[in-house]
Every structure is written in structure tokens, then in C-alpha cells.
N, CA, C and O atoms as a Maestro MAE file, in Angstrom:
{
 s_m_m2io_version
 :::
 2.0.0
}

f_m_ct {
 s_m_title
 :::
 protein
 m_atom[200] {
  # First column is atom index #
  i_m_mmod_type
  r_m_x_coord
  r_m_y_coord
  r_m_z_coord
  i_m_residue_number
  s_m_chain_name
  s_m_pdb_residue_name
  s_m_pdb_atom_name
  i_m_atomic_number
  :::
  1 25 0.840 -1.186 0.000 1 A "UNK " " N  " 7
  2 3 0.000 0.000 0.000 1 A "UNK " " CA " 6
  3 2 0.880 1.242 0.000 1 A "UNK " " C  " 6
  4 15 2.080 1.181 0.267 1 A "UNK " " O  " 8
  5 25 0.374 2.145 -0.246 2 A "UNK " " N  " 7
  6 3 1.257 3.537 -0.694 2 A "UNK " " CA " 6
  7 2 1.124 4.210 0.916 2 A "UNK " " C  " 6
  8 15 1.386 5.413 0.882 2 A "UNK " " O  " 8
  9 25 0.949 3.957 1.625 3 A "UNK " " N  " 7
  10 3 1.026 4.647 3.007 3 A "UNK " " CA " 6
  11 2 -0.494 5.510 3.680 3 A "UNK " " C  " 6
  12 15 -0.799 5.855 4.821 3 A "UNK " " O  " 8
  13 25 -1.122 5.614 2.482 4 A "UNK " " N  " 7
  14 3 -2.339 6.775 3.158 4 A "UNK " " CA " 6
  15 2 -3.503 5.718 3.468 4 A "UNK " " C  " 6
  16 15 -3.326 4.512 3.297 4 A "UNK " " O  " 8
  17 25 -4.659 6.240 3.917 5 A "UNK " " N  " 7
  18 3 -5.723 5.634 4.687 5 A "UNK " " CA " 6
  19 2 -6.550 5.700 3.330 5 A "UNK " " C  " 6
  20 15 -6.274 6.039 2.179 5 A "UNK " " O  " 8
  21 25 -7.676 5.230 3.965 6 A "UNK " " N  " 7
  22 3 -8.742 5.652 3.330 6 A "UNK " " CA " 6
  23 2 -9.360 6.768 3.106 6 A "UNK " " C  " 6
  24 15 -10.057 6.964 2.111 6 A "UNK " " O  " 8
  25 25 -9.075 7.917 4.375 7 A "UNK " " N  " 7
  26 3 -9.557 8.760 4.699 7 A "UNK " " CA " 6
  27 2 -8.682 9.883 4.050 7 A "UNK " " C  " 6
  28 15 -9.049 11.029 3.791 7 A "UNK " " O  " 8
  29 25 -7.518 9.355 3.853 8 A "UNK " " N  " 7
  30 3 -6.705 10.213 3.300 8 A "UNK " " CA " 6
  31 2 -6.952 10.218 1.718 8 A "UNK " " C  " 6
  32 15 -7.051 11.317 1.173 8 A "UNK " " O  " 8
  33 25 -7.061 9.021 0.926 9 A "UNK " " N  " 7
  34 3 -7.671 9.183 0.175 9 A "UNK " " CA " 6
  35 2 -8.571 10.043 -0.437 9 A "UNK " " C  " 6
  36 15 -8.207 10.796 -1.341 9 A "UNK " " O  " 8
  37 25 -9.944 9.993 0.055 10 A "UNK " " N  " 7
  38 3 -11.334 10.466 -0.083 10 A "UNK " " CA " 6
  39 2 -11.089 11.786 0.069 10 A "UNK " " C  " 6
  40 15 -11.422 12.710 -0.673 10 A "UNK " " O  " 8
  41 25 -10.395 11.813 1.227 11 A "UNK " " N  " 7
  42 3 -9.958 13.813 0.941 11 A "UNK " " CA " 6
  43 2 -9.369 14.226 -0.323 11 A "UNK " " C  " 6
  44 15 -9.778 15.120 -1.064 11 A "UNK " " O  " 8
  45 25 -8.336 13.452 -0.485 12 A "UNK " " N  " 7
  46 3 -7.711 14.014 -2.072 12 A "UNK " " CA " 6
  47 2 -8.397 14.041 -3.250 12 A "UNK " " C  " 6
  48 15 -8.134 14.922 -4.068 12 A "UNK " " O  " 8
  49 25 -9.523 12.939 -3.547 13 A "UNK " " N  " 7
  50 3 -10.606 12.928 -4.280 13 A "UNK " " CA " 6
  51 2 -11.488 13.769 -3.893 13 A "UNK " " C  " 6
  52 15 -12.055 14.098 -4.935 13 A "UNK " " O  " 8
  53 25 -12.069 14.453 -2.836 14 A "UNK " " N  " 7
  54 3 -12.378 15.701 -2.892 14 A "UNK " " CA " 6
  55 2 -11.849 16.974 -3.403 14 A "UNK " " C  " 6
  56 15 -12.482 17.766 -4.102 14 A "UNK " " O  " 8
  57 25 -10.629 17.107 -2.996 15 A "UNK " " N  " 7
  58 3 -10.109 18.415 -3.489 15 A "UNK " " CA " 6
  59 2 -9.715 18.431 -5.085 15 A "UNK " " C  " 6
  60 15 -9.422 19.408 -5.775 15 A "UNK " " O  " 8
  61 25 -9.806 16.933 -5.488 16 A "UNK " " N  " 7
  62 3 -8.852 16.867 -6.838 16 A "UNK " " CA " 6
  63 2 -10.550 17.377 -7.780 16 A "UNK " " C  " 6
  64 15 -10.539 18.153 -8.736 16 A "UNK " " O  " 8
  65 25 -12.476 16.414 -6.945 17 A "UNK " " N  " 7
  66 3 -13.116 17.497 -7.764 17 A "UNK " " CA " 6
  67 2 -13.507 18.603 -7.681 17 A "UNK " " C  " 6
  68 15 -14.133 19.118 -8.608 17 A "UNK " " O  " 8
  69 25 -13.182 19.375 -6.317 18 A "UNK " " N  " 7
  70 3 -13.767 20.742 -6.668 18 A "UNK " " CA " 6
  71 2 -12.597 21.449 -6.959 18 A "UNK " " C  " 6
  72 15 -12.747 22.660 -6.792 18 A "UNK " " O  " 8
  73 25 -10.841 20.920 -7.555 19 A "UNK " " N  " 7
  74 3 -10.307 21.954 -8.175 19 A "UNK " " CA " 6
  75 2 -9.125 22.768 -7.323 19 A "UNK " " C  " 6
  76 15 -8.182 23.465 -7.695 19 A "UNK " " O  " 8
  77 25 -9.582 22.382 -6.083 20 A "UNK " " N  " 7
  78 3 -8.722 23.716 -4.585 20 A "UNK " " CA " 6
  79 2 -7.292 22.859 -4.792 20 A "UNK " " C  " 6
  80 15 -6.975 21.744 -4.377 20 A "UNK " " O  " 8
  81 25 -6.593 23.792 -5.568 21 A "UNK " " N  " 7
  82 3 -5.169 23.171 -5.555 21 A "UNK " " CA " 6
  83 2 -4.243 23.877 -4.562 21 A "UNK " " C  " 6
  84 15 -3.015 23.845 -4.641 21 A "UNK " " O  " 8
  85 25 -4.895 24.470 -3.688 22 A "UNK " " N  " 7
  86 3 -3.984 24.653 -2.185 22 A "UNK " " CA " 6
  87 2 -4.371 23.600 -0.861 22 A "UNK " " C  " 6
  88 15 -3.795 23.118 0.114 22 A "UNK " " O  " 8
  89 25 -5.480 23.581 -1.378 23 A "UNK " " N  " 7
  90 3 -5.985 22.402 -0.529 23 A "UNK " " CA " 6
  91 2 -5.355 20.847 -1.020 23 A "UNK " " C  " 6
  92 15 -4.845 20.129 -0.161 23 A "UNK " " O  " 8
  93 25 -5.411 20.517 -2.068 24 A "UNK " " N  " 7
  94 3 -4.807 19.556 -2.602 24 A "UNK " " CA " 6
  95 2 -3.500 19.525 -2.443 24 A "UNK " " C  " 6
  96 15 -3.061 18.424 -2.774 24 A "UNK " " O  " 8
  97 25 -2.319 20.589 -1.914 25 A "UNK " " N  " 7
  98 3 -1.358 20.501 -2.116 25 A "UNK " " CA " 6
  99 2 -1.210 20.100 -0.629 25 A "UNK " " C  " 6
  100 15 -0.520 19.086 -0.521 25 A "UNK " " O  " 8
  101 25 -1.740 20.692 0.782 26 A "UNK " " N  " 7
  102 3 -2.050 20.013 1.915 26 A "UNK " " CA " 6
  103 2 -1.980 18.761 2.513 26 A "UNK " " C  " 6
  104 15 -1.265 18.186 3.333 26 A "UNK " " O  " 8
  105 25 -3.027 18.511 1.785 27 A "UNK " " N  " 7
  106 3 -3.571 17.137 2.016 27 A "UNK " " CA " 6
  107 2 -2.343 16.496 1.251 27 A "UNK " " C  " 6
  108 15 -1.443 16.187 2.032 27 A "UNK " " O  " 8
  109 25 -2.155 16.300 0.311 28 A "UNK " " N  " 7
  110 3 -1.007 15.536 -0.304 28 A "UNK " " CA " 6
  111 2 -0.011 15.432 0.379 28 A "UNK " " C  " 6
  112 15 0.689 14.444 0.156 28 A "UNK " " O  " 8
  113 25 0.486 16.536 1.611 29 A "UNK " " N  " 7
  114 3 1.369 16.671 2.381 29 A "UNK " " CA " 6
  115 2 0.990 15.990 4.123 29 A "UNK " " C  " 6
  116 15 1.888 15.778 4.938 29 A "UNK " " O  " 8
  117 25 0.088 15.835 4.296 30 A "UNK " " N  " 7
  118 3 -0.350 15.516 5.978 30 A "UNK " " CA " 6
  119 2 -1.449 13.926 5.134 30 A "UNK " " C  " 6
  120 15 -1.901 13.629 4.028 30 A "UNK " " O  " 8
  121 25 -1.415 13.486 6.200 31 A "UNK " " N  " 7
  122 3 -1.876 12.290 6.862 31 A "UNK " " CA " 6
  123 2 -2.550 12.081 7.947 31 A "UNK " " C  " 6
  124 15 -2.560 12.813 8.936 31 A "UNK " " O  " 8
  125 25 -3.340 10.720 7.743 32 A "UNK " " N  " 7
  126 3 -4.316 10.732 9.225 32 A "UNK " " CA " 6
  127 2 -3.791 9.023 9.884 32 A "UNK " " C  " 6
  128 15 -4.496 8.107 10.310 32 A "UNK " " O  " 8
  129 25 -2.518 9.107 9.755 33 A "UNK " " N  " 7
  130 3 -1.943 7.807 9.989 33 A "UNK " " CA " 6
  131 2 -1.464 8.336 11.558 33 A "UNK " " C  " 6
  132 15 -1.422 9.519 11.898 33 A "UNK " " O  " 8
  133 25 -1.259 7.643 12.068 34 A "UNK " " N  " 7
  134 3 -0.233 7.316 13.430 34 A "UNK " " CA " 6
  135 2 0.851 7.212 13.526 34 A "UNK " " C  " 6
  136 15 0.998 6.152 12.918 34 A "UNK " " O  " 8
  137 25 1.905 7.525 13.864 35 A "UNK " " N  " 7
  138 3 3.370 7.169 13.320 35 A "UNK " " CA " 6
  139 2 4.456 7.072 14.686 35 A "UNK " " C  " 6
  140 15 4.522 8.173 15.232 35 A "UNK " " O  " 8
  141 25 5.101 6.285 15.192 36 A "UNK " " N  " 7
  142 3 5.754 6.503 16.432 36 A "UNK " " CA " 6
  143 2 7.295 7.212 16.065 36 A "UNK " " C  " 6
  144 15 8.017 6.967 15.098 36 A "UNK " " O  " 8
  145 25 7.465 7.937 16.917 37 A "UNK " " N  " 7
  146 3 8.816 8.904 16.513 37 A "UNK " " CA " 6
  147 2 10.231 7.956 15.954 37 A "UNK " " C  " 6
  148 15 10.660 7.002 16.603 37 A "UNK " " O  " 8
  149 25 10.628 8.261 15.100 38 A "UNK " " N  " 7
  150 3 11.843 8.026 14.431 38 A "UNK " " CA " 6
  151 2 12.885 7.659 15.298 38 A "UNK " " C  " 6
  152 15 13.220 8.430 16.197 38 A "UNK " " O  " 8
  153 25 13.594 6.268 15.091 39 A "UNK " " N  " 7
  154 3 14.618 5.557 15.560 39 A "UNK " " CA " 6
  155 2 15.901 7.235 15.601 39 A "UNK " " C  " 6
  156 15 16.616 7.530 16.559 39 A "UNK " " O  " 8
  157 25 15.821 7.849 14.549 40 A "UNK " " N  " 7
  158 3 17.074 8.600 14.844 40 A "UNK " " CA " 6
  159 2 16.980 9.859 15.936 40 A "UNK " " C  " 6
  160 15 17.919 10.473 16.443 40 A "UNK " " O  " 8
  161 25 15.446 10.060 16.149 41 A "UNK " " N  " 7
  162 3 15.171 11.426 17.382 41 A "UNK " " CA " 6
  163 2 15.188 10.319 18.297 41 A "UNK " " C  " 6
  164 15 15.331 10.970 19.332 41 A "UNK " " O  " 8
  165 25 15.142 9.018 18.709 42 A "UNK " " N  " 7
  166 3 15.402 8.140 20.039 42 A "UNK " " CA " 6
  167 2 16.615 7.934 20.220 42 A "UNK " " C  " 6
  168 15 17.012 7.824 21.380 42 A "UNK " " O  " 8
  169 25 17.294 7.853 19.411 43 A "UNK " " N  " 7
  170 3 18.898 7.836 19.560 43 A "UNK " " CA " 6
  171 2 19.332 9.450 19.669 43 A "UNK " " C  " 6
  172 15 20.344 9.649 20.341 43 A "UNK " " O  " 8
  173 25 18.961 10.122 19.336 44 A "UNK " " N  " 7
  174 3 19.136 11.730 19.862 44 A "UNK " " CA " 6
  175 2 18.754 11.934 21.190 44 A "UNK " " C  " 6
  176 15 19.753 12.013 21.905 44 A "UNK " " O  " 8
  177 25 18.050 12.012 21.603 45 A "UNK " " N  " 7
  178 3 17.372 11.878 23.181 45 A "UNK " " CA " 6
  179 2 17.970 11.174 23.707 45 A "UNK " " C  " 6
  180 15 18.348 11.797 24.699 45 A "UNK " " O  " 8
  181 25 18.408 10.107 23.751 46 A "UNK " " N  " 7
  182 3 19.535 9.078 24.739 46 A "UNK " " CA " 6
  183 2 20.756 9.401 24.641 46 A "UNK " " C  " 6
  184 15 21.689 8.825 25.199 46 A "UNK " " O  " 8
  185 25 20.828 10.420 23.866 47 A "UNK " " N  " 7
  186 3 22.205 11.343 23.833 47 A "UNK " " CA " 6
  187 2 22.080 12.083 24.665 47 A "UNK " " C  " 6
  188 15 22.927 11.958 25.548 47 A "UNK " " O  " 8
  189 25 21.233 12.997 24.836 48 A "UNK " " N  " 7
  190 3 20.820 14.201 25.765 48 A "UNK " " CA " 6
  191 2 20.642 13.975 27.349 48 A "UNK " " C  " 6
  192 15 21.066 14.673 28.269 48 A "UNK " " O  " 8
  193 25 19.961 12.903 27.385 49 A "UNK " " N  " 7
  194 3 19.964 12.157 28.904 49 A "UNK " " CA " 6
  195 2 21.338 11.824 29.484 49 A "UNK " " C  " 6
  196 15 21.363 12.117 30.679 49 A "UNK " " O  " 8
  197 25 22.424 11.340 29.068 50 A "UNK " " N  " 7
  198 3 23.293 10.948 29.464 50 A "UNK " " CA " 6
  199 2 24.279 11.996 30.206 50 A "UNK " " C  " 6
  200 15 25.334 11.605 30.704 50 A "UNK " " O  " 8
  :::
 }
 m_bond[199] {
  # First column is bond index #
  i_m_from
  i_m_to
  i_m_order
  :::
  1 1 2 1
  2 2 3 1
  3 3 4 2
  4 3 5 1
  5 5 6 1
  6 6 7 1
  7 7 8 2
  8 7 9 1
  9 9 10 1
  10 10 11 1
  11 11 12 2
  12 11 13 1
  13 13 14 1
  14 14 15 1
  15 15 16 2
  16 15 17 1
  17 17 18 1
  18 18 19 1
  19 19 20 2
  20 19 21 1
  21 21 22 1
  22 22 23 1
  23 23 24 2
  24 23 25 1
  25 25 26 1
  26 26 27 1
  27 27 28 2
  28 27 29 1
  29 29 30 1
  30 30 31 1
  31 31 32 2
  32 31 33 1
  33 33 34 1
  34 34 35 1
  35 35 36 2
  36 35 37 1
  37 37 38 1
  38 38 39 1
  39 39 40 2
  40 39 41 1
  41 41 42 1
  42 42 43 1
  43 43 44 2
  44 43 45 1
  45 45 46 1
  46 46 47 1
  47 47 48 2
  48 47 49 1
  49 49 50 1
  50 50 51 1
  51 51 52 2
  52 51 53 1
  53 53 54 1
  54 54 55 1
  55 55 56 2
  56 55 57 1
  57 57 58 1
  58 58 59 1
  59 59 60 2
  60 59 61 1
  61 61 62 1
  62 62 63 1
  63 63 64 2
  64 63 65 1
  65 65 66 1
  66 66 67 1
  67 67 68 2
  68 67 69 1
  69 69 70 1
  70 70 71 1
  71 71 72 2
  72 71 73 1
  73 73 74 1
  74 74 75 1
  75 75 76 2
  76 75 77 1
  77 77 78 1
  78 78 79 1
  79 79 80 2
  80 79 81 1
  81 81 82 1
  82 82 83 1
  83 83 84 2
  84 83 85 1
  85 85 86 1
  86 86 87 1
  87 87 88 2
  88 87 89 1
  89 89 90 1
  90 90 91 1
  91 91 92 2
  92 91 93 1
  93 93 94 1
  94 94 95 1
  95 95 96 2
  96 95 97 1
  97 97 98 1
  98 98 99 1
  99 99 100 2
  100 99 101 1
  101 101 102 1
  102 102 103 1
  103 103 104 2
  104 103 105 1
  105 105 106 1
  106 106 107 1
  107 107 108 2
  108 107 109 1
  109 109 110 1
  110 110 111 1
  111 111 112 2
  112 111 113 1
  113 113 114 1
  114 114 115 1
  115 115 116 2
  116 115 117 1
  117 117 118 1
  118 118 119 1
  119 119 120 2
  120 119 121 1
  121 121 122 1
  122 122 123 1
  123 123 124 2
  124 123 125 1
  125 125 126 1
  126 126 127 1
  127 127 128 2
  128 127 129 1
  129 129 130 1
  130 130 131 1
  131 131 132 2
  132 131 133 1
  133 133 134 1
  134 134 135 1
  135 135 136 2
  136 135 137 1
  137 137 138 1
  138 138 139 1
  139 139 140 2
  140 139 141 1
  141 141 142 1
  142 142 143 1
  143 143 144 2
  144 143 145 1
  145 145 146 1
  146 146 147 1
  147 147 148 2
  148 147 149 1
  149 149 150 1
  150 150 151 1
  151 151 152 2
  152 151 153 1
  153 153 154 1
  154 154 155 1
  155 155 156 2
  156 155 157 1
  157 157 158 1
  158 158 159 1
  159 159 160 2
  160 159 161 1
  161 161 162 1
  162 162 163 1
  163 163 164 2
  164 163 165 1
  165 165 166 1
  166 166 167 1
  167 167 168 2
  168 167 169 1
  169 169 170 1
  170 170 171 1
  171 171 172 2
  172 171 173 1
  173 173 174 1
  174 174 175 1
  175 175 176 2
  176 175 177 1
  177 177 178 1
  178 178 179 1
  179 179 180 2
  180 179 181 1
  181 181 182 1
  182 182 183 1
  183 183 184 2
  184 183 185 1
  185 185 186 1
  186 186 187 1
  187 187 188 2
  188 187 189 1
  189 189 190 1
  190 190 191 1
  191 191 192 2
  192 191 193 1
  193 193 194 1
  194 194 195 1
  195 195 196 2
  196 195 197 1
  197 197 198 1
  198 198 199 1
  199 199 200 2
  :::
 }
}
């Protein structure tokens, strides 16, 4: 799968028919996924603690 939801989807098929290509450019950019922070900001932070 390409990474987006369903929901993410259906939004882009909204904006793609009424045309809002600032809105489309948005949405193309954000997500309604969950994501747990990046192995490299956890290894940054266990830098900082020490």
C-alpha cells in the first residue's frame, strides 16, 4: 500500500473534484496515519539524557 488511509484518500478525491489546488497541495502533504517517533530522534534523546 502507498502509506495513506482511506480517509486520506477520499480527501484528495475531494479536493482533486472541486479543483482547490492549495488544498490539494495540503492534504497531499499531511496524513491521518499514526506514526511513532523516528529511531534517529530516540537515539538523539539518549544522547541528551546521558
Amino acid at each position: 500500500m502507498s502509506g495513506q488511509s482511506i480517509t486520506d484518500r477520499i480527501t484528495a478525491a475531494q479536493h482533486s473534484v472541486t479543483g482547490s489546488a492549495v488544498s490539494k497541495t495540503v492534504c497531499k502533504a499531511t496524513t491521518h496515519e499514526v506514526m511513532g517517533p523516528k529511531k534517529k530522534h530516540l537515539d538523539c534523546r539518549q544522547l541528551f539524557e546521558i
